[in-house]
C-alpha positions as CSV (number, residue, x, y, z in Angstrom):
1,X,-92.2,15.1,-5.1
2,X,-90.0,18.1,-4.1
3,X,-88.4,16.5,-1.6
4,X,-87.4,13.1,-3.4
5,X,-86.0,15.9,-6.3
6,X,-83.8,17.2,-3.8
7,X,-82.7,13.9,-2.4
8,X,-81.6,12.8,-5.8
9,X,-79.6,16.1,-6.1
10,X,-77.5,15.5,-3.4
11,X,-77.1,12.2,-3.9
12,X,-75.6,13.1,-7.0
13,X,-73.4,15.9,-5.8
14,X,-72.0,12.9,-3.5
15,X,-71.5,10.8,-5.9
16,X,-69.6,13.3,-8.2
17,X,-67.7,14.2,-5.3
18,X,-66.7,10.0,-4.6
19,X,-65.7,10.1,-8.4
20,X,-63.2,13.2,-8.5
21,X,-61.9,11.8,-5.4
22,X,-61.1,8.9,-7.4
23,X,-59.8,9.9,-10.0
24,X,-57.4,12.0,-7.9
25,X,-56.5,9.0,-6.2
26,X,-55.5,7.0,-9.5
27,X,-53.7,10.4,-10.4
28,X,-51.5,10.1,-7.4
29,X,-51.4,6.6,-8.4
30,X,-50.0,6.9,-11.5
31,X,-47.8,9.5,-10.9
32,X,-45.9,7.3,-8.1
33,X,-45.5,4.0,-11.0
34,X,-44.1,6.5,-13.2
35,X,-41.0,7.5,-11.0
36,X,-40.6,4.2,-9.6
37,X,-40.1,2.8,-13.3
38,X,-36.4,4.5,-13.8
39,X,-35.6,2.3,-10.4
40,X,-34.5,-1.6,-10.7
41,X,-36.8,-4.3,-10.7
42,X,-35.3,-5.6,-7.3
43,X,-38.5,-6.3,-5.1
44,X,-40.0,-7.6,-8.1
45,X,-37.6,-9.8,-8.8
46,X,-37.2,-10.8,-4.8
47,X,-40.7,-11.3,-4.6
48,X,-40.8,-14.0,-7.4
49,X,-37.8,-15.7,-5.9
50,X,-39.5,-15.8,-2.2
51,X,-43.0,-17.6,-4.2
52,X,-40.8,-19.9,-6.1
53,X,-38.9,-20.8,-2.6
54,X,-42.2,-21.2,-0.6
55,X,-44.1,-23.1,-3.6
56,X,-40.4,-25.5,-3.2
57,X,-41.3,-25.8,0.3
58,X,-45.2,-26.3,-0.2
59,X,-46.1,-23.8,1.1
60,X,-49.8,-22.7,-1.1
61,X,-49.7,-19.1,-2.7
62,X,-52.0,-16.6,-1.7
63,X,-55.4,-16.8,-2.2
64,X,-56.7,-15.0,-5.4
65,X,-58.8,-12.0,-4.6
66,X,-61.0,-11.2,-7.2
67,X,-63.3,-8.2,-7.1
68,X,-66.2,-7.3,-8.9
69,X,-68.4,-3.6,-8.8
70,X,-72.1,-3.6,-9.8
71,X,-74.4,-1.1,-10.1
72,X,-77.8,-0.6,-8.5
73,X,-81.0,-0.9,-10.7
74,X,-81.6,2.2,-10.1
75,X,-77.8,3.4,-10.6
76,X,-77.2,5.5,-8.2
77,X,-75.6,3.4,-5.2
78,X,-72.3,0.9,-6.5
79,X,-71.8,-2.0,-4.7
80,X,-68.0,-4.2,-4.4
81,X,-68.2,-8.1,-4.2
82,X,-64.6,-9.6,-3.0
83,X,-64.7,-13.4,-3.9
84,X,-62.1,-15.3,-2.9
85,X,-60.5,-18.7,-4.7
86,X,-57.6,-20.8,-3.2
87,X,-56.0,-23.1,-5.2
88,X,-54.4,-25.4,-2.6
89,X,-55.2,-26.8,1.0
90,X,-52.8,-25.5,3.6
91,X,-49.4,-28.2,4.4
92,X,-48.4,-28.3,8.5
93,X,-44.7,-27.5,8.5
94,X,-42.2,-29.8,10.6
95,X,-38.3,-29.8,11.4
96,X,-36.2,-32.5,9.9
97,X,-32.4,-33.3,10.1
98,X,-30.8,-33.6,7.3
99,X,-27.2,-35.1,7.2
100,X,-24.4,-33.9,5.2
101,X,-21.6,-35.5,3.9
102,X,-18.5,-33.4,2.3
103,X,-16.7,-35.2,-0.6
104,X,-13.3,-34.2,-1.6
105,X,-12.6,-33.1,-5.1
106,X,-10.6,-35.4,-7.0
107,X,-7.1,-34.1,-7.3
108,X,-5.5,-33.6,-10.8
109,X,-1.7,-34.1,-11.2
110,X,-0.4,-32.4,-14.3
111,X,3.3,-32.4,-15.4
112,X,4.9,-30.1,-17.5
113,X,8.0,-31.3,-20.5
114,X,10.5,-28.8,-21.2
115,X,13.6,-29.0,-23.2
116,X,16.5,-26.9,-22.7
117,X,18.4,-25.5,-25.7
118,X,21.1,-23.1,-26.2
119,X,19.8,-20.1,-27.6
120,X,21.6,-18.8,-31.0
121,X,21.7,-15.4,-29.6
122,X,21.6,-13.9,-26.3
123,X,18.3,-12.1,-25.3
124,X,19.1,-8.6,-25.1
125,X,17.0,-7.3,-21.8
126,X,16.5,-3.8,-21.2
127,X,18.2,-2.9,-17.4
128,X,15.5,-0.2,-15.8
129,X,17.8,2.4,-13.8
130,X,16.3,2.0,-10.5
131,X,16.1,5.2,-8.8
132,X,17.7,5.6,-5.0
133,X,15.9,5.2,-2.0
134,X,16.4,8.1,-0.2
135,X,14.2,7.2,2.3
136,X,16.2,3.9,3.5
137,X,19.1,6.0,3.2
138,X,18.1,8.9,5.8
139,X,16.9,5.9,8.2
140,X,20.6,4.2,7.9
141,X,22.4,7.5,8.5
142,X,19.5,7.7,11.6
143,X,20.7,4.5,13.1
144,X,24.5,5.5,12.6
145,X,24.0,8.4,14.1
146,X,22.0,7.0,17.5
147,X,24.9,3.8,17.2
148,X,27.6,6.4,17.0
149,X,26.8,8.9,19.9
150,X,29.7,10.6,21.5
151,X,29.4,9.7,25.4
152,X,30.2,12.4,27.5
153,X,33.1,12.0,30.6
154,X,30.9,11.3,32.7
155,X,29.4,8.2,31.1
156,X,33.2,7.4,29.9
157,X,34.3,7.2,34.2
158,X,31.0,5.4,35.1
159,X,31.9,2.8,32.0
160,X,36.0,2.4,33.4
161,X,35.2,2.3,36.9
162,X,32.4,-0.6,36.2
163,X,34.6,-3.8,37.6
164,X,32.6,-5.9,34.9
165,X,33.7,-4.0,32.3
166,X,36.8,-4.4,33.4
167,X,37.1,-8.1,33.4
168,X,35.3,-8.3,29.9
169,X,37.6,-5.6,28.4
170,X,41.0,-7.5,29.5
171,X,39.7,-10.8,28.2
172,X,38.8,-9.5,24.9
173,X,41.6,-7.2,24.4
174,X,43.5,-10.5,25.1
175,X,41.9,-12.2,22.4
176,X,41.8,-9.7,20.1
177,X,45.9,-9.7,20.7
178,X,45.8,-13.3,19.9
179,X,44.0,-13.2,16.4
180,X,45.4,-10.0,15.4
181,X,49.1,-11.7,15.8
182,X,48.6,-14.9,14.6
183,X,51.1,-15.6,11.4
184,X,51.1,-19.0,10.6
185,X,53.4,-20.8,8.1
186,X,51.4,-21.9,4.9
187,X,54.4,-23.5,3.5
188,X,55.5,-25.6,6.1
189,X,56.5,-29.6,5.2
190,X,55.8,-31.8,7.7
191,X,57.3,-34.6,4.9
192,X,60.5,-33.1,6.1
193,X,61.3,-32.7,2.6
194,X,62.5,-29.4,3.4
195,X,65.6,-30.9,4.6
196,X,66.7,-33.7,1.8
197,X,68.9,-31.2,-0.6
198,X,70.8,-28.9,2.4
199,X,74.0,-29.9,3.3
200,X,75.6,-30.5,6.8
201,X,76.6,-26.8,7.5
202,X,73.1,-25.7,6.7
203,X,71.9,-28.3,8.8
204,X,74.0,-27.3,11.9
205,X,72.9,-24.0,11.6
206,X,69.5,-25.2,12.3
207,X,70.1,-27.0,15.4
208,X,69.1,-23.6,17.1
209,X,67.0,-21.7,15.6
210,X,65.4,-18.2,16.8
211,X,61.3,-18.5,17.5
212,X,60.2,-15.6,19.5
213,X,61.6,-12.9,21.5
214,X,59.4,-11.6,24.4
215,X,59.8,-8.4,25.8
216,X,57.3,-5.2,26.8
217,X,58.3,-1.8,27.2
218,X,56.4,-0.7,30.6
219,X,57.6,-3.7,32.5
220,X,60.7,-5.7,31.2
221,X,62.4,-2.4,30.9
222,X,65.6,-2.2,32.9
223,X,64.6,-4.9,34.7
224,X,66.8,-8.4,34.8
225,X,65.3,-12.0,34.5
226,X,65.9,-13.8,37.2
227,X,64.2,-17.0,36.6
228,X,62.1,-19.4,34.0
229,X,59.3,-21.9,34.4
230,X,57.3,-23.9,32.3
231,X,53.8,-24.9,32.9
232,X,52.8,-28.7,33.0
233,X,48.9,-28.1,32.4
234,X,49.2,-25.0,29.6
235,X,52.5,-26.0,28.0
236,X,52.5,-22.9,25.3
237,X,52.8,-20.7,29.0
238,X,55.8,-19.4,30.2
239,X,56.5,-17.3,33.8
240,X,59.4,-15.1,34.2
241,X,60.6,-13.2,37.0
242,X,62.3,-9.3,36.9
243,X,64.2,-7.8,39.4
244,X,63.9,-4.0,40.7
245,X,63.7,-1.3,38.0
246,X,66.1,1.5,39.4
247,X,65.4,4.2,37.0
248,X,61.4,3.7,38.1
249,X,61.2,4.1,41.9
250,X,57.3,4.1,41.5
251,X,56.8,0.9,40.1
252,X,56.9,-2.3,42.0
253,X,59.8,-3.8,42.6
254,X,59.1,-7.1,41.3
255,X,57.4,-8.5,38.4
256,X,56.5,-11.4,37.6
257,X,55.0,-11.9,33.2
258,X,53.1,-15.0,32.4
259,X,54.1,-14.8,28.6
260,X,51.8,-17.0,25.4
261,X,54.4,-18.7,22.7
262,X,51.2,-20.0,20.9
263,X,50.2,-16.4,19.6
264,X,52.3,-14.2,18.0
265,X,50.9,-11.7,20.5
266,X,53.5,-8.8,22.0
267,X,52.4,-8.3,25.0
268,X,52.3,-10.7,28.5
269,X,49.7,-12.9,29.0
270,X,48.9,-12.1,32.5
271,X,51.3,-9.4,34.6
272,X,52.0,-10.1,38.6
273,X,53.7,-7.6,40.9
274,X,54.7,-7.0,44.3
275,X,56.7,-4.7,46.6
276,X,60.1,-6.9,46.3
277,X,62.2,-7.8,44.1
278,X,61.5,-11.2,42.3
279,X,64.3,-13.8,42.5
280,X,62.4,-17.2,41.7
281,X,59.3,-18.5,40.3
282,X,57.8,-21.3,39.3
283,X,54.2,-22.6,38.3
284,X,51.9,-24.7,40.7
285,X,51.8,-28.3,39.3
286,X,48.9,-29.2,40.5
287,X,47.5,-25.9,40.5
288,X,47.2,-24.8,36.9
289,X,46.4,-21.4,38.0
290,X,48.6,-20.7,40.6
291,X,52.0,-19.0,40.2
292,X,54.9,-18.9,43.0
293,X,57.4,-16.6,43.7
294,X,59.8,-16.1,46.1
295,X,61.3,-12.6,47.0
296,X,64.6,-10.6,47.8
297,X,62.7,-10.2,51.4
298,X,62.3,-13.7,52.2
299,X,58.4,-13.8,51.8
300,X,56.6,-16.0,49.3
301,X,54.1,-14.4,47.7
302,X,51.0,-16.2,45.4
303,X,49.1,-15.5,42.5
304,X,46.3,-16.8,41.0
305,X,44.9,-16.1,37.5
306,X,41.2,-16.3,38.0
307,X,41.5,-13.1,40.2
308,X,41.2,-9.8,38.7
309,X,43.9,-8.5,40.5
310,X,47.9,-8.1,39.9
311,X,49.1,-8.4,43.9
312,X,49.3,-11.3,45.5
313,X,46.0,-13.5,46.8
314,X,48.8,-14.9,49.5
315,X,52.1,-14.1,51.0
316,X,53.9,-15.5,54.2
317,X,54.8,-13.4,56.9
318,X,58.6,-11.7,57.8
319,X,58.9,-13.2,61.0
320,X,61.5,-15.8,62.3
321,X,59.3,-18.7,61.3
322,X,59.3,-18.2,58.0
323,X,62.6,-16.5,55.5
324,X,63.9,-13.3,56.2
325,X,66.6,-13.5,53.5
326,X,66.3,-14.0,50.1
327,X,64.9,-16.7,48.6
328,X,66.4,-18.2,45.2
329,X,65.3,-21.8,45.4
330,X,60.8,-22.7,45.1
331,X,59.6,-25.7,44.1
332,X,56.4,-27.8,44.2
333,X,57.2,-31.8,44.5
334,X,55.0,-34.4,45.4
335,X,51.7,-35.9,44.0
336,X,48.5,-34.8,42.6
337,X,47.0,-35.6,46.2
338,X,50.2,-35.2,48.6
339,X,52.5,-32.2,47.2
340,X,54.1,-29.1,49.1
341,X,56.4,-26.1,48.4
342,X,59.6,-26.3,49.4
343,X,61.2,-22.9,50.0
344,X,65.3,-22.5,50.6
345,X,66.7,-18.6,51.7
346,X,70.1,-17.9,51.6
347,X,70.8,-18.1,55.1
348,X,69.8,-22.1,55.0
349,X,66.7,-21.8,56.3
350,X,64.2,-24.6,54.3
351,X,60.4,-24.3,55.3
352,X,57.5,-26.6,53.6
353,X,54.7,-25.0,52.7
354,X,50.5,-26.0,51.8
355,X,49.6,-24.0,49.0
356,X,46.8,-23.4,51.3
357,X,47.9,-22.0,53.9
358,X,51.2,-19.7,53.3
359,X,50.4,-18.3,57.2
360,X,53.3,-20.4,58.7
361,X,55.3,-23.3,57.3
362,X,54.3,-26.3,58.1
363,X,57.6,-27.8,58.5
364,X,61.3,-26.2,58.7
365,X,64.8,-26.7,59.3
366,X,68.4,-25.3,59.2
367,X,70.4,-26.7,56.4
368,X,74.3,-26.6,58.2
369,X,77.1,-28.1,57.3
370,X,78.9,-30.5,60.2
371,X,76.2,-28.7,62.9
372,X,78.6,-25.4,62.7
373,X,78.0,-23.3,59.7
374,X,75.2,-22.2,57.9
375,X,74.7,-23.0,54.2
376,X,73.9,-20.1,52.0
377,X,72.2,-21.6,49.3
378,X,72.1,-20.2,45.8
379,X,70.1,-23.3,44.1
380,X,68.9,-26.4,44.3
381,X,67.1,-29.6,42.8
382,X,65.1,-33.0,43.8
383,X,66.6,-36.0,42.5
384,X,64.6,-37.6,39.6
385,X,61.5,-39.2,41.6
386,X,62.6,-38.3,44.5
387,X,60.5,-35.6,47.2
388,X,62.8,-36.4,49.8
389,X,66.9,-36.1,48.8
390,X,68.3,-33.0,46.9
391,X,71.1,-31.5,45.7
392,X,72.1,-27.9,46.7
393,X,74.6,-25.1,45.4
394,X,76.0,-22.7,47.8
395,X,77.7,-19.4,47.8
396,X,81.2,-21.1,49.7
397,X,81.9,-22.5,45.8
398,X,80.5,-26.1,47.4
399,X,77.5,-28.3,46.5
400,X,76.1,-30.2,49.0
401,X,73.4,-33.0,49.2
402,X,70.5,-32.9,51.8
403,X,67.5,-35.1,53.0
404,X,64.1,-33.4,54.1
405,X,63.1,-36.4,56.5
406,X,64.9,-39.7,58.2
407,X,67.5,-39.8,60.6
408,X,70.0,-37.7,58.3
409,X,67.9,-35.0,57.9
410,X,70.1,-32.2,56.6
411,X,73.5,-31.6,55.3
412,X,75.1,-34.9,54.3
413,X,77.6,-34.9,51.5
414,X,79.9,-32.1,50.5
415,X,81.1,-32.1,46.8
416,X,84.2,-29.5,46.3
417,X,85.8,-28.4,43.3
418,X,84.7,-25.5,42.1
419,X,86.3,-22.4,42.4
420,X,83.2,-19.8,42.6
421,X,80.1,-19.4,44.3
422,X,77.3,-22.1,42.7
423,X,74.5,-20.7,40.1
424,X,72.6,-23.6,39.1
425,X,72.0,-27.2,40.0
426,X,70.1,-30.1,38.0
427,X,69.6,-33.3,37.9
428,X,69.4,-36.0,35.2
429,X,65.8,-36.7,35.1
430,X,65.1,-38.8,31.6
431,X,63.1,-42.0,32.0
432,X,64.6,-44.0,29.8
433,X,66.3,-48.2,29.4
434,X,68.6,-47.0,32.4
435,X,68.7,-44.7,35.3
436,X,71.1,-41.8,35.0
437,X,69.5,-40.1,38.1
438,X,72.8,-40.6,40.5
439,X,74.2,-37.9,37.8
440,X,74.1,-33.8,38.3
441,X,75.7,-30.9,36.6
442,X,76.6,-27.6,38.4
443,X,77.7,-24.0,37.0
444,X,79.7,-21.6,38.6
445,X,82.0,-17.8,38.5
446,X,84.8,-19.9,37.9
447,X,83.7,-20.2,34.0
448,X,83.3,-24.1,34.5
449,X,80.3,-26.5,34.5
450,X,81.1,-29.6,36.0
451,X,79.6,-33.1,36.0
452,X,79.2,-35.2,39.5
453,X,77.2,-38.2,40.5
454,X,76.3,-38.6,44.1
455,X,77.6,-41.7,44.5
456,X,81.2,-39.9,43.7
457,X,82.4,-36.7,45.9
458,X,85.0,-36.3,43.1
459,X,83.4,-34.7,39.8
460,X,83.4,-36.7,36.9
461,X,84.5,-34.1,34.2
462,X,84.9,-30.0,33.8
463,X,83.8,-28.6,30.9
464,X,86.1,-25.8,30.3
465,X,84.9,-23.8,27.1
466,X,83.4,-20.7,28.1
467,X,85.6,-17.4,29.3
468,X,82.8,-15.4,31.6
469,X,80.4,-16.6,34.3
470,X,78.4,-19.9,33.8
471,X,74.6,-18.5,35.0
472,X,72.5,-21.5,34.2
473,X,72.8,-25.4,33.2
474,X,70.2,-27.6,32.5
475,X,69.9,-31.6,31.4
476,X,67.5,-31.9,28.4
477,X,64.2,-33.5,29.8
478,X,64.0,-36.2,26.7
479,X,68.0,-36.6,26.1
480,X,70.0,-38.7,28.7
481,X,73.5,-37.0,26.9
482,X,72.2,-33.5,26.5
483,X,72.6,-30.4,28.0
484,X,72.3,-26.4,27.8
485,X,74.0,-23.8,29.1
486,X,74.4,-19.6,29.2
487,X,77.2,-17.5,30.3
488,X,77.8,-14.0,30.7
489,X,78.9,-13.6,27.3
490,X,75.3,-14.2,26.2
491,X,76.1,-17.2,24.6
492,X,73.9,-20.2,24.6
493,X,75.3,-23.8,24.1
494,X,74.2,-27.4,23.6
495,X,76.6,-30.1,24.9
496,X,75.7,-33.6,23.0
497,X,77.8,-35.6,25.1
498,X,77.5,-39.1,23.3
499,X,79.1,-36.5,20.4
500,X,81.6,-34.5,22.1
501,X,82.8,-33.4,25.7
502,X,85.6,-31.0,24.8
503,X,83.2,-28.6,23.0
504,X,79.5,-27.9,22.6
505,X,78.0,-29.5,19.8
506,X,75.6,-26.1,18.7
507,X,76.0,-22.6,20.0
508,X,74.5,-18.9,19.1
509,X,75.5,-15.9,20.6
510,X,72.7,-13.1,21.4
511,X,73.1,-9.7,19.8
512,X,73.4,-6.6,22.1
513,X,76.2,-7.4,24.3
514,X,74.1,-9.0,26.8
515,X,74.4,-11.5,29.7
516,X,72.0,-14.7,29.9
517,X,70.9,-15.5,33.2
518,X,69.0,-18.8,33.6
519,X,67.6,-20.7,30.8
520,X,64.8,-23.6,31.0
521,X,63.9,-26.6,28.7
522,X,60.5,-27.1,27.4
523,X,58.7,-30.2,28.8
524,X,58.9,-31.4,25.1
525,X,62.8,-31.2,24.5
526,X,62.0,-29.5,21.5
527,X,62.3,-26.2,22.9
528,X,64.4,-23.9,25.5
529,X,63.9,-20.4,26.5
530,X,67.0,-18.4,27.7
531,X,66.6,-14.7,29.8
532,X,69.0,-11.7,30.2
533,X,69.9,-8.9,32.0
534,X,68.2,-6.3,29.2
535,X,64.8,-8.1,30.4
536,X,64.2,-10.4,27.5
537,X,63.7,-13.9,26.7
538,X,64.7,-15.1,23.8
539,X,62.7,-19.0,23.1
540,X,64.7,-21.1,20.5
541,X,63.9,-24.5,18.4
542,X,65.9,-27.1,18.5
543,X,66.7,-29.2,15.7
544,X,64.9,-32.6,15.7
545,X,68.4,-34.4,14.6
546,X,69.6,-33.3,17.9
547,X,66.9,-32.7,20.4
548,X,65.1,-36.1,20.0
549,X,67.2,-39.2,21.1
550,X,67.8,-42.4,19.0
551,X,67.4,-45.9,21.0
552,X,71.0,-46.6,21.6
553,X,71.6,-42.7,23.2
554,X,71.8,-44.7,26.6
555,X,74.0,-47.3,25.6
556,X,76.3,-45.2,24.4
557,X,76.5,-42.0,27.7
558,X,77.0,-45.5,29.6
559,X,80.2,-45.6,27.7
560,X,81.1,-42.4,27.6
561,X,80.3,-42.0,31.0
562,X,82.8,-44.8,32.0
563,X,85.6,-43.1,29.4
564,X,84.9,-40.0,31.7
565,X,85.4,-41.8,34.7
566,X,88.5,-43.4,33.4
567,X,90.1,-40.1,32.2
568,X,89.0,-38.8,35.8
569,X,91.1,-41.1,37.4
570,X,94.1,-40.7,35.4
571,X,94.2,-36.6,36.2
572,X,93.8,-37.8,39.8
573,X,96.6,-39.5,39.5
574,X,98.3,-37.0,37.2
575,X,97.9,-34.5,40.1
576,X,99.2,-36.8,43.1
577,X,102.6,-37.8,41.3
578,X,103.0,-33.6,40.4
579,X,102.4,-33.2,44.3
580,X,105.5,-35.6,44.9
């Protein structure tokens, strides 16, 4: 009996022991719901949405556990009974593939109607001052100062001495010449009504009219022009050719200035030297970047444009094959495919040259008159057409004419009258209804120009009106009856012979007291440029009324020249009965 007593005492000191265990575990129970009430209901709320996804899917929820406590008849031992429930049988999942299909929205076009008015009143607005930004700024003045760095001398000779900046900076500066001096005439009228209301002495003033005057400082200074030559290819390019500069024993001795009459530019296009004194030059025909000149030493020298150089690319040698005196007479005849340079010295030597080869000539020969004495020619020209029978002017006051090839190579004709050594020769080269090529004109000391045909050893007619040396003559390249010539006087003079013979029909007189030394027609007869001894060249315009031939210009120098011929007659025999 005591011992059952004492198993009931411990049995209740264990169950009292189970239940403040339990009740310390609901404690701690409710203790932990009571701080995780302030937090939100986010698993809660998860939780429902995952058994509303899987009871979707049908998938079964979870089986129901409900549990149950009884007590022991005798109360003292507690025993749990879990019974389970499930409400649904369990579904076998599979994959499936489902197929989707993506339908565009419909699109909605809406338009909008507004009506423009004039408002009564403008809309005063408000401007906000918009405050500087200082920090662009700073950045600008940044990049000013890095674009602006002064380069040392060093970097200044490496930047001169560079042969590429070289070539840039003289085509550039060359361009920038060109734009800065342009000056066209806004105002021109190409109507020509500029000329209805001026009467005739206005009119004759404008036969020659002033254009340009080219001239630089460094190199045309005391220096005369020798010579003038158009080019065929760039016709706004003209070459001329100085003589030594005394006072400057340190510069070359010849020049030669390829000058631009497009641009209102002051300075040469191009600028050709070498170590003699220039006394011809002409452009390459066929060559448009080729320039020839002949020398006081007798060599030929050449120079070519697309070199980055001033001296000559070629020059032929001073030797007995080629000129040793000078030479005042270069020309290239001939055809695009078959041309030469022909070359005359003063001591009658005449060499043919290939542009290609200035080494030796490749043909040469002694121009003498009757096999005995030497011809010292001063100039020369090719009949119109011709590459094979000339005209030359010599210093013994005579003109002669010559043939290159055939069995009268040489000296054949001998045409005297004039009383001084010969400046210039040319021959009448217009294409036109007849062919005046037969016909020449020749200037001399003796103050005279003189017409001749070769057909005639007598000339035809003097023309007598100037009083100092006649330099240069030249027949218009468009006008069978017109002429130019310049005199020591530094007058320059237009003979219209269908107009008058006795005395030039327009003339101007250059300012300074100068002399004029050769003068050469534009290719377009609208034109003629005119050098002298103070190194410049002074281009002029000539009047269309004069410069341009009407259709019945060749009729009419038919008859004047057959009046000339007359009246040349009658002085002949004027001359033979004083003579009796």
């Amino acid at each position: 009996m005591a011992d059952r007593k004492a198993e009931l005492e411990r049995k209740k000191a264990r169950l009292e022991q189970m239940r403040r265990e339990r009740q310390e575990k609901v404690r701690q129970k409710t203790g932990a719901t009571e701080g995780e009430e302030g937090k939100p209901k986010v698993q809660k709320d998860l939780r429902a949405e995952t058994d509303d996804l899987l009871r979707d899917l049908g998938i079964p929820e979870p089986s129901s556990v409900q549990t149950t406590v009884s007590k022991t008849p005798t109360g003292g031992e507690q025993v749990v009974h879990t019974v389970s429930t499930s409400s649904r049988a369990k579904v076998k999942l599979s994959l499936c593939k489902v197929n989707e299909t993506s339908i565009a929205p419909r699109e909605q076009v809406s338009y909008s109607k507004e009506t423009q008015t004039i408002n009564a009143e403008p809309i005063d607005k408000d401007v906000k001052m918009v405050e500087p930004k200082t920090a662009e700024e700073e950045k600008k003045e940044e990049v000013g100062k890095f674009l602006f760095r002064e380069l040392s001398e060093e970097e200044k000779q490496l930047i001169i001495n560079d042969p590429e900046f070289n070539v840039f900076f003289t085509k550039t500066t060359r361009i920038v010449e060109r734009a800065l001096a342009e000056n066209y005439d806004i105002l021109v009228d190409y109507s020509g009504g500029d000329g209805e209301n001026k009467d005739d002495d206005v009119l004759a003033g404008e036969r020659l009219k002033l254009n340009r005057t080219f001239y630089d400082d460094r190199w045309s200074r005391h220096r005369t022009v020798t010579s003038l030559d158009w080019s065929i290819q760039h016709p706004e390019l003209i070459v001329a050719s100085y003589n030594v500069n005394e006072d400057s024993p340190h510069d070359p001795d010849g020049i030669a200035l390829i000058w631009n009459t497009k641009f209102k530019k002051t300075t040469p296009e191009y600028i050709f030297h070498c170590q003699s004194a220039l006394m011809s030059t002409c452009f390459a025909k066929f060559h448009p970047n080729l320039v020839v000149g002949g020398t006081y030493s007798g060599q030929i020298v050449l120079w070519d444009n697309r070199v980055n150089k001033r001296t000559p690319i070629q020059r032929t040698p001073l030797s007995a094959a080629a000129h040793t005196h000078p030479v005042y007479c270069v020309n290239v005849v001939g055809t695009q495919n078959a041309h030469n340079l022909i070359s005359v010295s003063t001591d009658g030597k005449m060499c043919s040259w290939s542009l290609d080869m200035l080494s030796q000539p490749q043909d040469s020969m002694e121009l003498q008159h009757k096999q005995s004495k030497a011809v010292a020619v001063t100039s020369f020209c090719f009949l119109s057409g011709d590459v094979n029978n000339f005209v030359v002017g010599a210093e013994d006051c005579t003109v002669y004419t010559a043939c290159r090839h055939g069995s009268k190579a040489g000296i054949n004709d001998s045409f005297d009258g004039h009383q001084g050594p010969i400046t210039a020769v040319d021959c009448n080269s217009v294409q036109g209804q007849i062919d005046f090529s037969p016909y020449f004109l020749t200037s001399s000391f003796d103050w005279t120009i003189k017409l001749w045909s070769i057909k005639d050893q007598k000339f035809i007619h003097s023309f007598e009106d100037n009083s100092d040396y006649v330099y240069g003559v030249e027949w218009s390249p468009i006008h069978p009856a017109l002429f130019a010539s310049v005199d020591g006087n530094g007058r320059l003079d237009l003979w219209h012979l269908n107009n008058e013979t006795e005395v030039p029909t327009a003339s101007t007189v250059i300012d300074g007291n100068v002399a004029l030394n050769t003068c050469r027609w534009h290719q377009s007869g609208h034109m003629i440029s005119v050098g002298d001894d103070m190194g410049k060249i002074h281009t002029y315009d000539v009047g269309e009324h004069l410069a341009n031939p009407k259709p019945q210009e060749w009729s009419k120098f038919v008859h004047t020249l057959t009046e000339l011929k007359q009246h040349a007659v009658e002085r002949e025999d004027d001359s033979n009965l004083a003579l009796r």
